[in-house]
N, C-alpha and C positions, 0 to 999 in steps of 0.2 A: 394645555398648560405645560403639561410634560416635554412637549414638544420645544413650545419657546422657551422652556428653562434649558434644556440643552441646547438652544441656538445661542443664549445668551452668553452660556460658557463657553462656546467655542468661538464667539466672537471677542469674550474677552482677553481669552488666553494669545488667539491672533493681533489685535489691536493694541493691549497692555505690555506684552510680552515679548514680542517676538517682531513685532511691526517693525519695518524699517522706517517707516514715516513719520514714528513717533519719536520726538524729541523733548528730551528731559531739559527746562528752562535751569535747574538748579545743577550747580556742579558737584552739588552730594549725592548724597543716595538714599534721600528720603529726608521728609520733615521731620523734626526732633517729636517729643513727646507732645501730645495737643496741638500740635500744628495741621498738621493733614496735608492729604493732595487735591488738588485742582484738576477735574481732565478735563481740557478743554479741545473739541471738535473744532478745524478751522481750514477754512480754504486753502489752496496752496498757496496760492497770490499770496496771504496774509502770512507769508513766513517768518519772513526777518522783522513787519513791525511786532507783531503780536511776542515771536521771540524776545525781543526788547522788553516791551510790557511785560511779559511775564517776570522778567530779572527784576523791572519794577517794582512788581507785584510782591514776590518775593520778599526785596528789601523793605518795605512795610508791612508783612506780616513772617514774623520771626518764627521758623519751622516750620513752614507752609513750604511744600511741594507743586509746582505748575507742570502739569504734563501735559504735551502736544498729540494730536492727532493731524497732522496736515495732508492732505489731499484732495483728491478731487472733491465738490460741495456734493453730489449726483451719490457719490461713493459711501461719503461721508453720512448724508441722511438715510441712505437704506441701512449702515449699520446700526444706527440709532433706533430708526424701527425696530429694527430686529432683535432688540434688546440690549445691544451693546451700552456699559456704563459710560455715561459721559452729564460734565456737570453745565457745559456750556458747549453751542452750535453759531457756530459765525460763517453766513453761506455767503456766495457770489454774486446769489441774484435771489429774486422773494420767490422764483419759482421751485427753487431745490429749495427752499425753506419752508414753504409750502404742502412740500411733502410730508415734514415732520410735524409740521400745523394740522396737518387731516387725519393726524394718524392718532392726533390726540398727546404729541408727545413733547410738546412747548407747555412752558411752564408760565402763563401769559400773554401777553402779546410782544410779539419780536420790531425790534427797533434798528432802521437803517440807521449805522452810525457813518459813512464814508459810500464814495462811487469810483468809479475805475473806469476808463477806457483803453481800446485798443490802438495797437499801432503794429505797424508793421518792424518785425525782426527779419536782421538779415546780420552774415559776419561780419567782422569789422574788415576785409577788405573789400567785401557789396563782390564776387564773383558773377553774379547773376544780372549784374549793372542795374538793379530795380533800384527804380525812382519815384513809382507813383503805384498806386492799386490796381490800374490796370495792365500792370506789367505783370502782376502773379498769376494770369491767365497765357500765357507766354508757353508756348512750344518748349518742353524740354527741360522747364526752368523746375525743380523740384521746391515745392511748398510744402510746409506740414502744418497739420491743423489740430486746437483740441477734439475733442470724440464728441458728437452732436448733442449727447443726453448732459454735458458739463457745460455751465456755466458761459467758459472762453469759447466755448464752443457753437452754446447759439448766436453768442453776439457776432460772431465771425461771418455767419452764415446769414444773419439781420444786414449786417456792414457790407458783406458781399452783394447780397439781394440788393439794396439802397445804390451800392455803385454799379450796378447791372453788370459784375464780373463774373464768370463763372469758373472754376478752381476745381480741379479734380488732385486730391491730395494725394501725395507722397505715404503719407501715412494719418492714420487719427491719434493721437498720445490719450495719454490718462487726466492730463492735466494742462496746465500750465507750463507747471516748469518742465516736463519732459519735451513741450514744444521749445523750450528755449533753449535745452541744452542740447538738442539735434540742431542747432542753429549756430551755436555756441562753439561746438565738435565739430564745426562745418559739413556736417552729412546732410544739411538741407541749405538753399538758396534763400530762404525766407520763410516767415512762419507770420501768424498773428498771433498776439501776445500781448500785455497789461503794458502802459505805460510802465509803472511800478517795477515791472520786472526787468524789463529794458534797466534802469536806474538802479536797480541790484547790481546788475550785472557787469556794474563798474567798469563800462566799456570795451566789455566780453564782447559785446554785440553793439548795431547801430539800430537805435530806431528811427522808422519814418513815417510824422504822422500824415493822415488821410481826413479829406474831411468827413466823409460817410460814417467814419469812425464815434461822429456826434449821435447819429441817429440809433446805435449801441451801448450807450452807455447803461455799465453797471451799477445799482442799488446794492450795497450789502447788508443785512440785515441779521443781529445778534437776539438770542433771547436764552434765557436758563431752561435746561433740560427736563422735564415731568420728573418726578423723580428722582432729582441731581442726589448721587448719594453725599457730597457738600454743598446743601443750596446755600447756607453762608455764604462763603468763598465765592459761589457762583455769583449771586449777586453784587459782591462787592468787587469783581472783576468785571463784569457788564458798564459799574459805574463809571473803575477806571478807561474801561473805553470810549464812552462817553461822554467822558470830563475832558479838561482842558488839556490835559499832559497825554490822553489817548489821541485827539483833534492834534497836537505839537506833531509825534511821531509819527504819524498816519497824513497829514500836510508837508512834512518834511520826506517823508518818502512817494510824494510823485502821488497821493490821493487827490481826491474832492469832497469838498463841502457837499454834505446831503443837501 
């Protein structure tokens, strides 16, 4: 007990504190009195809609605080395990979600609210001339990939297997988005990557879809944290993702209908 009680604190002090990944939804610096804060654990994919919703979220509950955890899902559930405070976990796929389900640390049952597929990233002026999936097995051509234990990362290697390509990467990233922005910074010729993120990237980059890229597709699946030290909040942020105005932003940025 001693034990997890000091892993708790030193996850929280890392995650709350000092995280670079953690993004504060409110432009203040904290909910007023009886408002509270929101943490909410969340893929990286899920940056900009969930950002959004949070401002939502936000503006219908007055003095409420939303704070971000975004990174990798892999990353994200072992700190949860491990004690880290978190009121909500929104993963990439039901397998890092899974994690936090066996561990006894879902508060329920977790609900796929949106899917995501891959495509292929490359810069916008295509250096590496790829056209198709079987060009990223190419002599020379530098690829980067997310890290196998993450999310982007098995579908990639599902989507590779499916197109009988074999890839020997450049590098593994953490996530998503450090796959996108080595691609982005042109230090890679192509990467795989979310639709979604492609469509952020406001033409940072080109996507190109593939069709193996079907046989990949992501489930993402939210549920309230055991223990949410706001399971109010948490639940009524579950719903807005689930409701009508979560399905708007989340169809509007390049998702799919579970």
């Amino acid at each position: 007990m001693i034990k997890r009680t000091a892993a708790a604190a030193a996850l929280l002090l890392t995650v709350l504190a000092g995280c670079g990944d953690v993004e504060d939804a409110s432009s203040g610096t904290g909910g007023a009195s009886g408002g509270g804060t929101l943490t909410v654990f969340a893929a990286a994919s899920l940056t900009e809609t969930f950002t959004a919703l949070g401002k939502t979220f936000e503006g219908s509950h007055p003095g409420v605080t939303v704070r971000f955890n975004f990174g990798g899902s892999s990353t994200l559930a072992q700190q949860i395990t491990q004690g880290a405070p978190a009121d909500v976990f929104a993963s990439a796929n039901p397998a890092t979600m899974k994690t936090v389900t066996d561990a006894g640390d879902a508060a329920g049952q977790p609900q796929v609210f949106t899917r995501n597929r891959l495509v292929i990233a490359v810069p916008k002026d295509n250096p590496g001339n790829v056209a198709k999936v079987g060009d990223l097995s190419r002599p020379g051509l530098k690829v980067v990939l997310c890290a196998v234990q993450v999310p982007c990362g098995a579908a990639a290697k599902t989507a590779l297997d499916a197109a009988g390509v074999q890839v020997e990467p450049a590098s593994r990233e953490r996530d998503v988005k450090a796959v996108l922005t080595k691609v982005g910074l042109g230090e890679a010729d192509a990467g795989l990557v979310y639709r979604t993120d492609v469509k952020a990237a406001d033409g940072e980059v080109t996507g190109i879809e593939f069709p193996e890229a079907a046989k990949a597709v992501n489930d993402y699946p939210i549920v309230e944290v055991a223990k949410a030290p706001n399971s109010a909040l948490a639940k009524d942020f579950i719903k807005l993702v689930l409701g009508e105005q979560g399905k708007a932003v989340l169809t509007k940025a390049g998702f799919e209908a579970p």
